[in-house]
PLY file of the C-alpha trace (Angstrom):
ply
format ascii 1.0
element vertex 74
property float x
property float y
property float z
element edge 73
property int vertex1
property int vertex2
end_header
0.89 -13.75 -5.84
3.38 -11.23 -5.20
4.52 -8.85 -7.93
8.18 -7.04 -7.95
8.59 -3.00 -9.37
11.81 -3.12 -10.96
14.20 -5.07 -8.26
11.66 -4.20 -4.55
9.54 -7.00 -4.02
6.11 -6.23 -3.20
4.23 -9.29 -1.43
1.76 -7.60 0.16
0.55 -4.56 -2.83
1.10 -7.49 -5.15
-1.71 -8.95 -3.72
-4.22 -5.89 -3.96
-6.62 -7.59 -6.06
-7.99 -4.75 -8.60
-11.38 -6.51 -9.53
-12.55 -7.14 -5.27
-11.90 -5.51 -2.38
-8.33 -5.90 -0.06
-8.09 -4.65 3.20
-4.82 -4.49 4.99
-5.12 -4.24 8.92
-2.83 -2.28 11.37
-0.19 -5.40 11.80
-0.02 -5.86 8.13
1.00 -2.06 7.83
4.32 -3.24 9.02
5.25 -4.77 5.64
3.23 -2.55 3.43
4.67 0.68 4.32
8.27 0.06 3.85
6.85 -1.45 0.28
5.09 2.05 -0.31
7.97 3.69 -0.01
10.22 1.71 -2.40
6.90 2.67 -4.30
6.94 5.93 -4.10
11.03 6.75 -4.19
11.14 5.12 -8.02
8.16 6.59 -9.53
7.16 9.46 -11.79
5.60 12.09 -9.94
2.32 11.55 -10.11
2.35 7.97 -9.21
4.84 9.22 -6.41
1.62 11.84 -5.01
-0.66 8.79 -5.23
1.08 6.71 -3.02
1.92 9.66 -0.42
-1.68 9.95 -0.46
-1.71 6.14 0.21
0.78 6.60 2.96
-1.20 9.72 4.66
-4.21 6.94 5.27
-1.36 4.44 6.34
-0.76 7.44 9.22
-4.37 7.40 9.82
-4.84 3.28 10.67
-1.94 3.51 12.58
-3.26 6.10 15.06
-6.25 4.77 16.21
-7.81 1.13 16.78
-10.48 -0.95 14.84
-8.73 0.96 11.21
-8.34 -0.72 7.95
-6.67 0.46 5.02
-9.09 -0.61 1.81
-8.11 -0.75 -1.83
-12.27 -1.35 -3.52
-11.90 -2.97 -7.21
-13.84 -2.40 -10.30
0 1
1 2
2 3
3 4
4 5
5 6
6 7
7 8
8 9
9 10
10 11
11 12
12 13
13 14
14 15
15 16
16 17
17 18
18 19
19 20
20 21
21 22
22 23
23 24
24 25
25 26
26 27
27 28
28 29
29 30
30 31
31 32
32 33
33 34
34 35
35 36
36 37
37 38
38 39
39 40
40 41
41 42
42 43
43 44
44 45
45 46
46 47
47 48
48 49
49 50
50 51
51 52
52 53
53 54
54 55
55 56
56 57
57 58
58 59
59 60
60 61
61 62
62 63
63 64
64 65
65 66
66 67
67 68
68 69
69 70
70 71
71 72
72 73
């Protein structure tokens, strides 16, 4: 399932499932960044601070080895 925000398609946050756990790993960051970032430029602000916050762990996966960026549900 992959959800759109507005006209950006978002395959990869469209599949964040919000009742179980999703983890992303350090390849899949390749995709899901660039879809952060469409996030972030057409939101209100808070949403926008939410997903810098997002992107600040993206920075941190990136940097070192065996990382995962997790979204936990419920």
């Amino acid at each position: 399932m992959s959800t759109t925000r507005g006209q950006v398609p978002l395959p990869l946050l469209g599949c964040v499932d919000p009742y179980d756990d999703t983890v992303f790993n350090r390849s899949q960051l390749r995709v899901l960044v660039p879809e952060l970032r469409a996030l972030e430029d057409g939101s209100a602000a808070e949403e926008a601070e939410a997903v810098h916050e997002i992107l600040a762990l993206t920075a941190q996966v990136e940097r070192k080895t065996h990382r995962y960026l997790v979204f936990n549900g419920d």
